[in-house]
N, C-alpha and C positions, 0 to 999 in steps of 0.2 A: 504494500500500500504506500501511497506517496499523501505526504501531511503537505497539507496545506492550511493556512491560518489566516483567519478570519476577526479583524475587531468588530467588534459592536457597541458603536455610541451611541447611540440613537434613543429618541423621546418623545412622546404623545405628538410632539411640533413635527415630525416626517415620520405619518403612518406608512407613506411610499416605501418609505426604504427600509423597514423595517418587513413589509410583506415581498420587497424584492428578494430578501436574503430567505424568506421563508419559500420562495417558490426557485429560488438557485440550489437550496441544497435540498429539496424535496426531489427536483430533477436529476441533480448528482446521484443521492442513494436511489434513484429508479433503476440507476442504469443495470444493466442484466449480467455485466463485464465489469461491474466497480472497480477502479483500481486508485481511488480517490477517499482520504480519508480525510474529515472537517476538523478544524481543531478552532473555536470560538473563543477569544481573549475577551473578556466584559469589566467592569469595574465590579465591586463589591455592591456599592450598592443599587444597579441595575436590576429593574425587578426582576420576576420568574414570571412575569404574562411574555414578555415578549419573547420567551423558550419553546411557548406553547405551541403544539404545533409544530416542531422542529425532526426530524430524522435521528437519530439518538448519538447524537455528535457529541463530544468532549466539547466539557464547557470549564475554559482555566478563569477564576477571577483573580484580580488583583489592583489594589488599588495605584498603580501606573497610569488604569482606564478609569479613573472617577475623576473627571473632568474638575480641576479648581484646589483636587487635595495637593498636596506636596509633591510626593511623586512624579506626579501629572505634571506641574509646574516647573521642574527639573527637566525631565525629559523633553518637553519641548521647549525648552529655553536651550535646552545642550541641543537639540536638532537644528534651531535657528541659528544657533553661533557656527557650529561646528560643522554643518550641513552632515549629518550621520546622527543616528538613536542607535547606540550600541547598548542603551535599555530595554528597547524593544527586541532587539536583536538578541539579544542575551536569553531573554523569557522564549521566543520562537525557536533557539537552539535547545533549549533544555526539553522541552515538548517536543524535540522529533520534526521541528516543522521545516518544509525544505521550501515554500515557498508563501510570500503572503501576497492574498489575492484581496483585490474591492477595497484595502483598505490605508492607501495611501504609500507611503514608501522607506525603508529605512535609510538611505542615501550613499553617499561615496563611500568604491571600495566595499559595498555589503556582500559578504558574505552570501546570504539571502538572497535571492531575487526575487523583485516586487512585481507584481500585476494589477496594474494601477485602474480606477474604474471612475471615470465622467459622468457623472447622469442625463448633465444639458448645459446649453451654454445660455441660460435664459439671461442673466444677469447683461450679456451682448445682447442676446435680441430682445429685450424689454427692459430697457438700463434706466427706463424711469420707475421702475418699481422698488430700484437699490439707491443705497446714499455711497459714497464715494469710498465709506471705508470697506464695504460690504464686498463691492466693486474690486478693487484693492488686494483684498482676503481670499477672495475666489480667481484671481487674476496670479497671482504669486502660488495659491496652494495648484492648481492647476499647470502654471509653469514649473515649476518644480516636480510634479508627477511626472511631466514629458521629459524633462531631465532628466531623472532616476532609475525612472520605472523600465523592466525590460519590455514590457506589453501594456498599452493602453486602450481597456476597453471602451464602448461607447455602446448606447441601446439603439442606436437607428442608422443607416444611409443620412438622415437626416444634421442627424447630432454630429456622423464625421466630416459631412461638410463645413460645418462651423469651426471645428478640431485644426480643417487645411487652412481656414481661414485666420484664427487661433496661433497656429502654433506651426505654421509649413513644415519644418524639422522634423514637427512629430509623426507626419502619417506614414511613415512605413512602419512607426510601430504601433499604429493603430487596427483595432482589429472591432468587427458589430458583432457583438452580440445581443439577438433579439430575445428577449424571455415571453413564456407562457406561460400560464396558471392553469394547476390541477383542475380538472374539469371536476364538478361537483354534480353529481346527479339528482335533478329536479325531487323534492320531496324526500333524500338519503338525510336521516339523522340530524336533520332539522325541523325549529318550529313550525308549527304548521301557520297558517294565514289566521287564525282566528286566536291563534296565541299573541302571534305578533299582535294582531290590531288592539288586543285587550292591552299587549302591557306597552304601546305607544297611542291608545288612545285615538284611533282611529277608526272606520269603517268604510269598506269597497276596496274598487281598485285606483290605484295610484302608478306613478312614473318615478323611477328616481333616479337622484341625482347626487351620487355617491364622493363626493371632496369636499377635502379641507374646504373652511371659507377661507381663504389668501385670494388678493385683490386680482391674481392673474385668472385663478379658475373662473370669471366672469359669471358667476350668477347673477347679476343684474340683470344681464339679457334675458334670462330666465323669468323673472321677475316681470321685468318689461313685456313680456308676450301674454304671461297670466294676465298682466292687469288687459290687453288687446282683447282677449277674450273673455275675459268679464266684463267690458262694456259693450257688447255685443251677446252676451247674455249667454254665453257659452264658459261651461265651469269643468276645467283639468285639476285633481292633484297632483304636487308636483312633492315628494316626503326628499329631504337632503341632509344626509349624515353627515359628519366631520367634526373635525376643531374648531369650535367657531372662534377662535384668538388667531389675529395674525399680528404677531412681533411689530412684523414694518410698519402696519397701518392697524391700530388696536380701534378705531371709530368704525371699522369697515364695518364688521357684524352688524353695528349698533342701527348704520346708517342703510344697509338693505333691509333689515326690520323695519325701517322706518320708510320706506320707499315702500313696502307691500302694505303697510295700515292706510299709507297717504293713496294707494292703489282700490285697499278695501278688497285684497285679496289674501288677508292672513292666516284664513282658516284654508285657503289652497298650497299655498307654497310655507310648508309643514319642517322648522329644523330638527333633525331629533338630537343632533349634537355628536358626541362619541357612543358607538353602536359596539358592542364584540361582537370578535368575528363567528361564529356561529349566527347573531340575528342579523350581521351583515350581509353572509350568504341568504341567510331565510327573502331579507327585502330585497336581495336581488331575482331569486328563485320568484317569488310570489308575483311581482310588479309589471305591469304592460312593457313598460319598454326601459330603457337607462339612459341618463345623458351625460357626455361630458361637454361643455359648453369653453372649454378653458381658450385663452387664446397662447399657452404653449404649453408643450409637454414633451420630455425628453424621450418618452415611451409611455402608453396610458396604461395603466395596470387597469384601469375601469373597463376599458376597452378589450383587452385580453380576457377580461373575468365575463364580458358580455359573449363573448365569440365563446367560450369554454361552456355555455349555459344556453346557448341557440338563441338568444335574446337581442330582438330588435334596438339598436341605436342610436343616439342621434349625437351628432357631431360636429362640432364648431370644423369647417373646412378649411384647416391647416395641413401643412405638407405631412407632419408624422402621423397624422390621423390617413392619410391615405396610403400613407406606407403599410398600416396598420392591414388595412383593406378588410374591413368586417364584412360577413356577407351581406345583413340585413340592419344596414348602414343607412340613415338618411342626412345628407349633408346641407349647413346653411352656414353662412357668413356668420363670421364671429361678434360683429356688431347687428346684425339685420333683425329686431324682433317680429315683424311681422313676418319673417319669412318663418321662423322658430313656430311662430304660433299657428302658421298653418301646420305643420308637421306635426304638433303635438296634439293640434284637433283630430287629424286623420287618425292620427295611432289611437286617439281613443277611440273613436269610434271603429275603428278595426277588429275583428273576433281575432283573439288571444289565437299564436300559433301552438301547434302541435310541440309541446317543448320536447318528448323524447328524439322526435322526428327532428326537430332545428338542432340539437346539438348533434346529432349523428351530422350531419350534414356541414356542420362548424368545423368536424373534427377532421374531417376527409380531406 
């Protein structure tokens, strides 16, 4: 078996990455031919929800990865000076680990070689959503990956273009890798529809609209379409999971609540806030159709968990969303709401597909 090591920082603020890591090493132990073995570095006080779910990978703690303690502040003040973490390096030699993947890099000279991972370059193409130090941090930790690292992944065609654009030097050690999520079968060992609606307080069918609230996933337009069709007298639920806190923009939540009372659509477009994953799959399984309305994404994990479940889409018409290529995909401008809200009329009004039939069909 060959180790390979994996940090995990991650917190409520990027459910993304925390369910990419769960659908990378669900893939790895799939494989029929394993010759890959997970070795997860976390800090001490990292819970045990985000383990849940995992393939039964060696999980090393140490407080190195508790962001802020001592340790932590050593190590990367010695990585900044010195351009090398022979702390890191130290802990992945005593574990057996011959390579660390996704999780940045230990630098000159490493012993180690790192397999460094991008997720997007939103920060370039939506540089008004960042403040200049933010800008800065992802500019330097990013150039330095392409320095160091022996292989630099990326999630799309989409995201390498940005990389040539980024970093020229880097793309020959660039390499796409696209991910999937475990197809979950309609009604397997989840809530049924009338559990859910009991314990979020709802009844019928609805659409959802599964992200974080951050100012890029663009629920406004969502927004903006329900109220078109409520003055027209036409009424869609729209239920939206996530973190409703965004760091950069902490008024955002406050002020799309305030946009749907000012609409007199609040009992339509439904937040349930943070969902677990279990009644996350249940509202995607139960719901007419999913959206993501974002105007960027480095890869949709919403979009991959639609295609994995035969499940009607709809999608702000961005390059990676077409890379994406869902089958039963329907695409509108990322500002257009009325074009949104005819699509989300039709789909209601449409009879619910054959879900065992659309995901056979998703999967081929």
């Amino acid at each position: 078996m060959i180790k390979l090591g994996y940090v995990f920082s991650f917190d409520d603020g990027w459910l993304g990455g925390i369910n990419y890591f769960r659908n990378l090493l669900a893939a790895i132990y799939a494989l029929p031919d394993r010759k890959i073995e997970a070795v997860i570095f976390t800090g001490l006080k990292t819970p045990e929800k985000y383990f849940a779910d995992l393939p039964p990978v060696a999980i090393v703690r140490s407080r190195l990865f508790d962001r802020g303690s001592l340790p932590w502040l050593v190590h990367r003040v010695w990585q900044k000076i010195f351009l090398h973490d022979p702390f890191l390096e130290r802990i992945l030699k005593k574990q057996g680990v011959v390579v660390l993947s996704h999780s940045g890099w230990i630098g000159k000279n490493a012993m180690i070689p790192s397999i460094g991972w991008i997720p997007d370059f939103q920060h370039i193409r939506l540089p008004e959503f960042f403040n200049a130090k933010e800008m800065a941090i992802r500019n330097r930790y990013y150039g330095d990956m392409c320095r160091y690292c022996s292989t630099v992944i990326v999630s799309s065609a989409d995201a390498q273009a940005d990389l040539r654009q980024f970093d020229p030097d880097c793309q020959p050690k660039a390499r796409v890798l696209q991910f999937v999520v475990a197809s979950t079968k309609a009604g397997t060992s989840l809530p049924s529809q009338a559990e859910i609606e009991k314990k979020y307080q709802f009844t019928g069918k609805y659409i959802l609209l599964p992200n974080q609230f951050w100012k890029h996933k663009n629920h406004g337009v969502v927004i903006e379409a329900l109220g078109l069709l409520s003055q027209r007298g036409k009424k869609v639920r729209v239920l939206s999971t996530g973190n409703t806190e965004d760091y950069r923009h902490p008024k955002y939540f406050g002020a799309l609540m305030a946009r749907a009372k000012e609409l007199d659509i609040s009992e339509y477009f439904v937040p349930l806030g943070l969902v677990s994953t279990e009644d996350l799959a249940a509202l995607m399984v139960h719901s007419s159709a999913i959206i993501n309305p974002s105007l960027f994404e480095g890869w949709s994990t919403t979009v991959e968990e639609a295609k994995s479940l035969g499940k009607s889409v709809v999608l702000s018409d961005i390059p990676v969303h077409r890379e994406q290529n869902p089958p039963l995909a329907h695409y509108f401008q990322p500002d257009d709401a009325p074009a949104l809200a005819a699509i989300l009329w039709d789909i209601w009004n449409t009879p619910a597909v054959d879900e065992d039939q659309a995901i056979q069909s998703a999967q081929q």
